[in-house]
LOVEXTI-218385 format. One line per 10 residues: number of its first residue (from 0); their letters; for each residue x, y, z of C-alpha. Coordinates in nm, 3 decimals. Example, Ala and Ser with C-alpha at 12.3 -4.5 7.8 and 13.67 -1.06 7.14 Angstrom:
# LOVEXTI-218385
0) as) 1.230,-0.450,0.780 ~ 1.367,-0.106,0.714 $
This chain:
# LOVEXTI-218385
0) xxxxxxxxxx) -0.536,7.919,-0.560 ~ -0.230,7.742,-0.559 ~ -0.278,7.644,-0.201 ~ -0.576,7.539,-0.284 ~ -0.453,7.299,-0.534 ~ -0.204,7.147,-0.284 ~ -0.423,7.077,-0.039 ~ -0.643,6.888,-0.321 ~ -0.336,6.713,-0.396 ~ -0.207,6.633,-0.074 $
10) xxxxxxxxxx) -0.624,6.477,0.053 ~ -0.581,6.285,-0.296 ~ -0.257,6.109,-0.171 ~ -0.355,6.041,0.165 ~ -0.679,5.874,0.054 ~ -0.457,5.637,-0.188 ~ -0.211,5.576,0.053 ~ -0.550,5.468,0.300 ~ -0.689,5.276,0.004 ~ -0.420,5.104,-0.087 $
20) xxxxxxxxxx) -0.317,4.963,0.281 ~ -0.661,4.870,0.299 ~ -0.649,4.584,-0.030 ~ -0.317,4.503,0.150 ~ -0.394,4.115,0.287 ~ -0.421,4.114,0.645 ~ -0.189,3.793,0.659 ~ 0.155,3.692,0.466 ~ 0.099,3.519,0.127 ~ 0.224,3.159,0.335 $
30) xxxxxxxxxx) 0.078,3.167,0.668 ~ 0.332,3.131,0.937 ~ 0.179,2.855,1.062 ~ 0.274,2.670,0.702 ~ 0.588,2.841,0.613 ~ 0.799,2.563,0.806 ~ 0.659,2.345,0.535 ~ 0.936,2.485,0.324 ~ 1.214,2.294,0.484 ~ 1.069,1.973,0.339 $
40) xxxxxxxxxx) 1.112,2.169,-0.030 ~ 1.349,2.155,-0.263 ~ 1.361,2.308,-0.561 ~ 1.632,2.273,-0.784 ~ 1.794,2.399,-1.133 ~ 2.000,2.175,-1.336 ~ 2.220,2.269,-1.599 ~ 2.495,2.164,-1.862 ~ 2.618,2.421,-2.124 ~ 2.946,2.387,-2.341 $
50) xxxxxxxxxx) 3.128,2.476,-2.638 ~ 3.207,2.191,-2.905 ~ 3.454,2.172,-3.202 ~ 3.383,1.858,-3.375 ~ 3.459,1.649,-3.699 ~ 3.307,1.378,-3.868 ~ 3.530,1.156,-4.091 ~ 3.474,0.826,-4.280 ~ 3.179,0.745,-4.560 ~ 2.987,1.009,-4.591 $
60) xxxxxxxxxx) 3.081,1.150,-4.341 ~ 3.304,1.465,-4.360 ~ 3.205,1.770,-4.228 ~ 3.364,1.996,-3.906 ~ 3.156,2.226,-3.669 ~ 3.151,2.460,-3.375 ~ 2.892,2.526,-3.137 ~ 2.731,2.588,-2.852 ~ 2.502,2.375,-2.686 ~ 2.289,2.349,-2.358 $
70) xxxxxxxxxx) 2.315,1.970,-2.315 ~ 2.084,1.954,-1.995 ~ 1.892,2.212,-1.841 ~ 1.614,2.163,-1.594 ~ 1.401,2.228,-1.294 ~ 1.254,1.979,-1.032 ~ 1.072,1.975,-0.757 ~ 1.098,1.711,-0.441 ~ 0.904,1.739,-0.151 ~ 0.781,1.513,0.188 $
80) xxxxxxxxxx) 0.447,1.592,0.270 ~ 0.443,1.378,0.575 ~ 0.636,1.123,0.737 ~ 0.475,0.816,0.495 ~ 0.438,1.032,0.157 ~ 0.717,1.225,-0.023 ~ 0.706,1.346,-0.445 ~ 0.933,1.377,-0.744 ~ 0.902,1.579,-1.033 ~ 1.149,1.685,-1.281 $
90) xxxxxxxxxx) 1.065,1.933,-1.626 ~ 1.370,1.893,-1.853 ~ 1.335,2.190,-2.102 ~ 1.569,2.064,-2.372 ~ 1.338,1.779,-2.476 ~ 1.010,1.676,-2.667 ~ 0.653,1.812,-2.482 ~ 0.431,1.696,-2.730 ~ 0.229,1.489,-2.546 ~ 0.262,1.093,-2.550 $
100) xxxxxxxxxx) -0.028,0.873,-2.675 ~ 0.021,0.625,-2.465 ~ 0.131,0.744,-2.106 ~ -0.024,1.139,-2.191 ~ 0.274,1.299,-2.072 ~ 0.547,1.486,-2.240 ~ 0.885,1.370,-2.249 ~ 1.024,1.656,-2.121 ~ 0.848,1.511,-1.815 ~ 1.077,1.306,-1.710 $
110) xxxxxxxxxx) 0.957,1.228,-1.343 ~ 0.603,1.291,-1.173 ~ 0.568,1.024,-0.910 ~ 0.456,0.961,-0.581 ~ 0.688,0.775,-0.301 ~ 0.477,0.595,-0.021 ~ 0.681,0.426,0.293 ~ 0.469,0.146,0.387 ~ 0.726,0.051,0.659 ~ 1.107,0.128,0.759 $
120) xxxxxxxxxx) 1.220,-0.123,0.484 ~ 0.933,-0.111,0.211 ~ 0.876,0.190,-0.019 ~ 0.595,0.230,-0.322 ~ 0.648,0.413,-0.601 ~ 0.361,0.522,-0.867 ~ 0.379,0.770,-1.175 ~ 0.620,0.815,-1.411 ~ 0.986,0.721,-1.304 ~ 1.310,0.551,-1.401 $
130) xxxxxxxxxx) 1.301,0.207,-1.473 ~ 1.519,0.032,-1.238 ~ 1.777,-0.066,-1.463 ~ 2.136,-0.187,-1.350 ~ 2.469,-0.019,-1.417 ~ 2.641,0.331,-1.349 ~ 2.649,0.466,-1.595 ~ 2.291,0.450,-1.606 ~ 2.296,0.559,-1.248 ~ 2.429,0.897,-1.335 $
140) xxxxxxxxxx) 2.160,1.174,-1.441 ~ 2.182,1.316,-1.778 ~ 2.392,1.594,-1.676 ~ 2.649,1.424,-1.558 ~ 2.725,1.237,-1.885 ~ 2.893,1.406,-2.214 ~ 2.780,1.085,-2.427 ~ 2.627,0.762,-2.312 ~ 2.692,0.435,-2.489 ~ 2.471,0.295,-2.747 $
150) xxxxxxxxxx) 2.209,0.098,-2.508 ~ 2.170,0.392,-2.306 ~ 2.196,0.629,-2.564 ~ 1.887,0.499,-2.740 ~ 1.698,0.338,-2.428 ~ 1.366,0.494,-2.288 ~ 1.465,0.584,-1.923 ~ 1.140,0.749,-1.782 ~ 0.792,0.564,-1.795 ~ 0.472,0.535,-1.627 $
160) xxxxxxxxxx) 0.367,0.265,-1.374 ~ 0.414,0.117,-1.032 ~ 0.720,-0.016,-0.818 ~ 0.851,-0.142,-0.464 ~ 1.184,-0.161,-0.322 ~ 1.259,-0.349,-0.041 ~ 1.573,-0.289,0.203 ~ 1.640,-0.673,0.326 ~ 1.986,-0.553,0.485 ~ 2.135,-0.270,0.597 $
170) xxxxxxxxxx) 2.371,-0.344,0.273 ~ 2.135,-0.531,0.013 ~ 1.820,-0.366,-0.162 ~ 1.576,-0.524,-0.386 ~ 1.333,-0.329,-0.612 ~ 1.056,-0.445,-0.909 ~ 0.839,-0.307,-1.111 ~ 0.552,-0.288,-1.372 ~ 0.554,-0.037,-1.638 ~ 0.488,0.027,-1.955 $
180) xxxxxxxxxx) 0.699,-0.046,-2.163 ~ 0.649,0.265,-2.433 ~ 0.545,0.589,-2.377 ~ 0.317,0.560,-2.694 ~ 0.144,0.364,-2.945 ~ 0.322,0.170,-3.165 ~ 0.192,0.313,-3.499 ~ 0.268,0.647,-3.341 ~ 0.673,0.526,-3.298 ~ 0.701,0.381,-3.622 $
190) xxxxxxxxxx) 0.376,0.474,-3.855 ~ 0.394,0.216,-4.177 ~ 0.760,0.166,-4.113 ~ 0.691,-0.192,-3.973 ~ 0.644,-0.557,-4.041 ~ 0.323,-0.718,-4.167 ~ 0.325,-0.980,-3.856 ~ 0.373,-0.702,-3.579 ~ 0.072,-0.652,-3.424 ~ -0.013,-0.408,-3.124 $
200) xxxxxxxxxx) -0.059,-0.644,-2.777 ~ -0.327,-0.514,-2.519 ~ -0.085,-0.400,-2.289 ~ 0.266,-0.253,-2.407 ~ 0.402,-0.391,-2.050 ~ 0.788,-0.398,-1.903 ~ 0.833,-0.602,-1.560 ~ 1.200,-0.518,-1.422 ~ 1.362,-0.648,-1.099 ~ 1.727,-0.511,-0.951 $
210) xxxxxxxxxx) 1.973,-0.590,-0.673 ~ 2.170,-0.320,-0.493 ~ 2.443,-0.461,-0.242 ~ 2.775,-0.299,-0.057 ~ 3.051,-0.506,0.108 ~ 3.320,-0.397,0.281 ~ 3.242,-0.111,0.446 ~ 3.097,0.028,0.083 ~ 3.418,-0.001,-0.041 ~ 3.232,-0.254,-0.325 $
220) xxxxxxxxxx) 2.877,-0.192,-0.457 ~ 2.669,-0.348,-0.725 ~ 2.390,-0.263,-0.908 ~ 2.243,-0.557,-1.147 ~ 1.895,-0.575,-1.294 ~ 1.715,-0.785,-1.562 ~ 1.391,-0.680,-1.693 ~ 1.142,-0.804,-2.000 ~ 0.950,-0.592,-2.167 ~ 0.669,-0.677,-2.420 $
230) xxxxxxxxxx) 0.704,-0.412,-2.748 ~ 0.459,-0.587,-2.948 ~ 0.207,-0.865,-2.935 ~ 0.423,-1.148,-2.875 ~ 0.740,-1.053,-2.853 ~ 0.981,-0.818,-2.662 ~ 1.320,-0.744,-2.541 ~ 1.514,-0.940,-2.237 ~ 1.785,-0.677,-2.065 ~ 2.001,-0.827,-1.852 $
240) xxxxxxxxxx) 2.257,-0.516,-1.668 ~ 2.618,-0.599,-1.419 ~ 2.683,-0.291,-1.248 ~ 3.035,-0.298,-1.005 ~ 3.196,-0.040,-0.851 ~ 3.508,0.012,-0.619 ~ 3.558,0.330,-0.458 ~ 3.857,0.404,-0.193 ~ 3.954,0.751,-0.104 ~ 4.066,0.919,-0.389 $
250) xxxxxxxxxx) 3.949,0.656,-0.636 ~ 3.654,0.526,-0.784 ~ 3.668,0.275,-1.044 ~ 3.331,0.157,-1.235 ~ 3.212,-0.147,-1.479 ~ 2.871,-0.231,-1.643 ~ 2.792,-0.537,-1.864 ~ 2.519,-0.481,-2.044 ~ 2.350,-0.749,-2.315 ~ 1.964,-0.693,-2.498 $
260) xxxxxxxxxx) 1.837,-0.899,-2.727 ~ 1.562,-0.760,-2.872 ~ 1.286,-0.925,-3.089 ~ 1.161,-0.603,-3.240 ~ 1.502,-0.371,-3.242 ~ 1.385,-0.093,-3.000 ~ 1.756,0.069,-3.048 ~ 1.693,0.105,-3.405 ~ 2.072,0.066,-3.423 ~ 2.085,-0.261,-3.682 $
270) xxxxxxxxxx) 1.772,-0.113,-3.808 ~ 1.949,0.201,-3.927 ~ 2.171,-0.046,-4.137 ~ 1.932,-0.324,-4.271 ~ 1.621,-0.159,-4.360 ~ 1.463,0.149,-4.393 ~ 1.100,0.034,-4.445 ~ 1.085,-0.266,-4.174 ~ 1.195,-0.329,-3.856 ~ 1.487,-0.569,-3.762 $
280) xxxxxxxxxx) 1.380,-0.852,-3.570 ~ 1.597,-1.074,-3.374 ~ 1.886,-0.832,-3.270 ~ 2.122,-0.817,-2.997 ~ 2.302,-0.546,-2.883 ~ 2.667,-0.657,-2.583 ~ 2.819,-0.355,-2.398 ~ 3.081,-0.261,-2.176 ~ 3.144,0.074,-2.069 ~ 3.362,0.175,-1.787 $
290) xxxxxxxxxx) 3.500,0.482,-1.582 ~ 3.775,0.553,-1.374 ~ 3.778,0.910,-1.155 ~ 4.046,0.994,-0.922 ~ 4.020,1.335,-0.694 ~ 4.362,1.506,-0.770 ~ 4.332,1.788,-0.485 ~ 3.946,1.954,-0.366 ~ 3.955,2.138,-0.685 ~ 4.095,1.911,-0.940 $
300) xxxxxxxxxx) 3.947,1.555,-1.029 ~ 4.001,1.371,-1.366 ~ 3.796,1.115,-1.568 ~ 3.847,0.853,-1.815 ~ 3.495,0.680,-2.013 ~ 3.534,0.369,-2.208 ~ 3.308,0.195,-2.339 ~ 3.226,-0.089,-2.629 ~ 2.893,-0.149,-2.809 ~ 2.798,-0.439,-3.044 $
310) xxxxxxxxxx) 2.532,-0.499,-3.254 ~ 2.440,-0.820,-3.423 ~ 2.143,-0.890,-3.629 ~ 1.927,-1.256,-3.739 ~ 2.029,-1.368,-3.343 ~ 1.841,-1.691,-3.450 ~ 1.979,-1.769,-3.765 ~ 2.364,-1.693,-3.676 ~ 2.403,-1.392,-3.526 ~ 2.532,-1.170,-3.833 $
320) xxxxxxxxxx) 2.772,-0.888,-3.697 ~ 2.662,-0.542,-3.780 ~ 2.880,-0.328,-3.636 ~ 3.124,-0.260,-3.262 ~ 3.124,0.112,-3.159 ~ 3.434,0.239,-2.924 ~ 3.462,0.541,-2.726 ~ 3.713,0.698,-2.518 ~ 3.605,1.026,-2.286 ~ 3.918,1.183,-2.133 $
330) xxxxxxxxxx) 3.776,1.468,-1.893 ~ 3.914,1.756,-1.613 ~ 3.676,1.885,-1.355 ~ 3.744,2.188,-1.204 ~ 3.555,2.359,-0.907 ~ 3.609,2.655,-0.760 ~ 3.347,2.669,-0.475 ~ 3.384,2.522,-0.183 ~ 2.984,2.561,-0.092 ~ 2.899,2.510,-0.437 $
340) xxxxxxxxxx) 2.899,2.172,-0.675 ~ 2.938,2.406,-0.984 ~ 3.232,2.251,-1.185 ~ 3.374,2.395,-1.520 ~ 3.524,2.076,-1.760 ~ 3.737,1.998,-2.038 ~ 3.697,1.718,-2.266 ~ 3.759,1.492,-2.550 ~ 3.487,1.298,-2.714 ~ 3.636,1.015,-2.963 $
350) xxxxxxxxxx) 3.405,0.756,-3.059 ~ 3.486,0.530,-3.370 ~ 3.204,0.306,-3.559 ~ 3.332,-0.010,-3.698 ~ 3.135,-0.171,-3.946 ~ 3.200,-0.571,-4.040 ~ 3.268,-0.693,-4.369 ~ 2.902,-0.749,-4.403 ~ 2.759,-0.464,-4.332 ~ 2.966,-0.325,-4.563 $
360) xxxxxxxxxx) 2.920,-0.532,-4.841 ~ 2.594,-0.647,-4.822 ~ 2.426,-0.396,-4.681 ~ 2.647,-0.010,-4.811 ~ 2.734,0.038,-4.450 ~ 3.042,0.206,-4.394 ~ 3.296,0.291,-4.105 ~ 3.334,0.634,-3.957 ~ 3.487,0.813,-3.691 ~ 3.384,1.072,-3.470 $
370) xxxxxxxxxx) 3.644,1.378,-3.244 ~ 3.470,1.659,-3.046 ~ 3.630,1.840,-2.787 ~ 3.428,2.047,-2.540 ~ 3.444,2.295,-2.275 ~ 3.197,2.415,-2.015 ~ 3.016,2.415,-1.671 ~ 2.791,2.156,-1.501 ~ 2.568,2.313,-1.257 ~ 2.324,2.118,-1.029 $
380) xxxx) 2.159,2.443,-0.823 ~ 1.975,2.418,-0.500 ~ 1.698,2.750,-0.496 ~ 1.515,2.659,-0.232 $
């Protein structure tokens, strides 16, 4: 009997074993034919994690904390599909994905465009992209910055639309582009938090134009931009970006100028302080913001951020000084790989909010100071 039994079990196995080579595909999942496809893939994993200790001091402002916080982390996708047609796309996890009434994208979304090569020096670009704003420090992705300044800090970086860029030199690049200029309604933004006279115009449009150049041997590179953007019917905002930066051996040094003046306040800085039912009209907001990094050894490199920010509100009627913002950014890289770009950091964030006398008396503004250390890892990881 018991043979019996084994034999049943043994003819049972076999004829899985059969069946199951049989639903097996007869080719690989990517056909060899496609598989070299892959070199033209990458696939990447971005990500910035630390621990803070912070405190808050000035106003009402006093409180400490600890955390930890991942300050970027995200996955994206670039490809060429042939010699004339390449793609971005970028999902960061750590913001909004509601999705946008205007451009119908989420803003963790932050790039989904195409990249067409209509000759060796002309390149389209359609989808949603960065605007092609001037400066470093807007240069640098997300990641790679601890705090940005208050433009930056508060400007929308990734919209939908259309652009060209155009390499006249081997050392000069030109680029423009239409786009919108929100990535939703206006009502949606702001709801009944607005003027009686703003009205929403037919097309929420942003037209921005930028210079790249190097001299000497790269040594010396700008990157300066000025852009107008229409928020609502009738009126906008007129960015105007100086980006310079030396770099020799060990050394790169770094300078923006930045200046906005905005007929409807899309910082919401001065806004913040005037009103809390209308929005300020009129404002301009003058940066500077610089960086110095020097590579001590292959494993050691150091930072220092400064930067200014300063608002001013009624630009027509005498430019009333709201407040000047300073920050200081002291940081220590350290990587250990040599195949790797994985570096661990340590930092100190002071940034100190200076209110002027009328802010503070006419409006119940008040001065306050911010100190946060941090420690962590910045990761940028090829998969594939």
């Amino acid at each position: 009997m018991s043979k019996i039994v084994f034999n049943l079990i043994l003819l049972f196995t076999v004829s899985v074993m059969v069946a199951q080579e049989d639903d097996s595909p007869d080719e690989p999942i990517i056909p060899i034919n496609k598989a070299g496809l892959l070199k033209n893939i990458d696939i990447t994993f971005d990500m910035r994690m630390d621990f803070q200790a912070y405190t808050f001091r000035g106003g009402d402002n006093y409180y400490n904390g600890f955390q930890f916080e991942n300050g970027f982390t995200a996955l994206g996708i670039a490809a060429k599909i042939n010699d004339k047609l390449k793609f971005n796309f970028r999902n960061r996890f750590n913001k909004d994905s509601d999705v946008q009434s205007l451009d119908r994208l989420g803003s963790n979304i932050e790039l989904a465009y195409i990249d067409v090569k209509l000759s060796n020096s002309l390149n389209m670009y359609l989808g949603k992209m960065t605007a092609f704003y001037g400066g470093y420090e807007y240069e640098f992705i997300a990641r790679d910055v601890l705090e940005y300044n208050d433009i930056y800090g508060n400007a929308l970086a990734f919209v939908t639309g259309a652009g060209l860029s155009y390499k006249a030199f081997d050392n000069h690049k030109f680029g423009v582009q239409i786009l919108n200029s929100r990535t939703a309604l206006y009502e949606d933004l702001y709801g009944d938090i607005i003027s009686e006279n703003i009205q929403e115009p037919d097309w929420p449009v942003s037209f921005v134009g930028n210079w790249r150049g190097s001299f000497f041997d790269g040594k010396l590179e700008t990157i300066y931009s000025l852009s107008h953007s229409t928020e609502v019917k009738d009126r906008g905002t007129t960015f105007f970006t100086l980006g310079n930066k030396y770099e020799n051996k060990n050394l790169t040094l770094m300078y923006d100028f930045h200046y906005s003046y905005e007929e409807i306040d899309t910082k919401g800085i001065v806004t913040s302080v005037t009103s809390d039912e209308v929005i300020a009209e009129n404002v301009t907001y003058i940066e500077n913001w610089f960086r110095g990094k020097y590579r001590i050894n292959p494993k050691f490199e150091g930072l220092l951020t400064l930067m200014t920010s300063s608002a001013y509100d009624n630009a027509e009627t005498g430019k009333d000084h709201i407040r000047t913002s300073y920050g200081i950014i002291p940081t220590v890289y350290y990587s250990p790989f040599k195949d790797l770009n994985v570096k661990f950091y340590f930092a100190y964030i002071g940034r100190y909010y200076d209110y002027s006398d009328y802010a503070i008396n006419e409006l119940g503004a008040s001065s306050f100071n911010k100190n946060e250390v941090r420690i962590g890892f910045i990761a940028p990881l090829l998969l594939l």
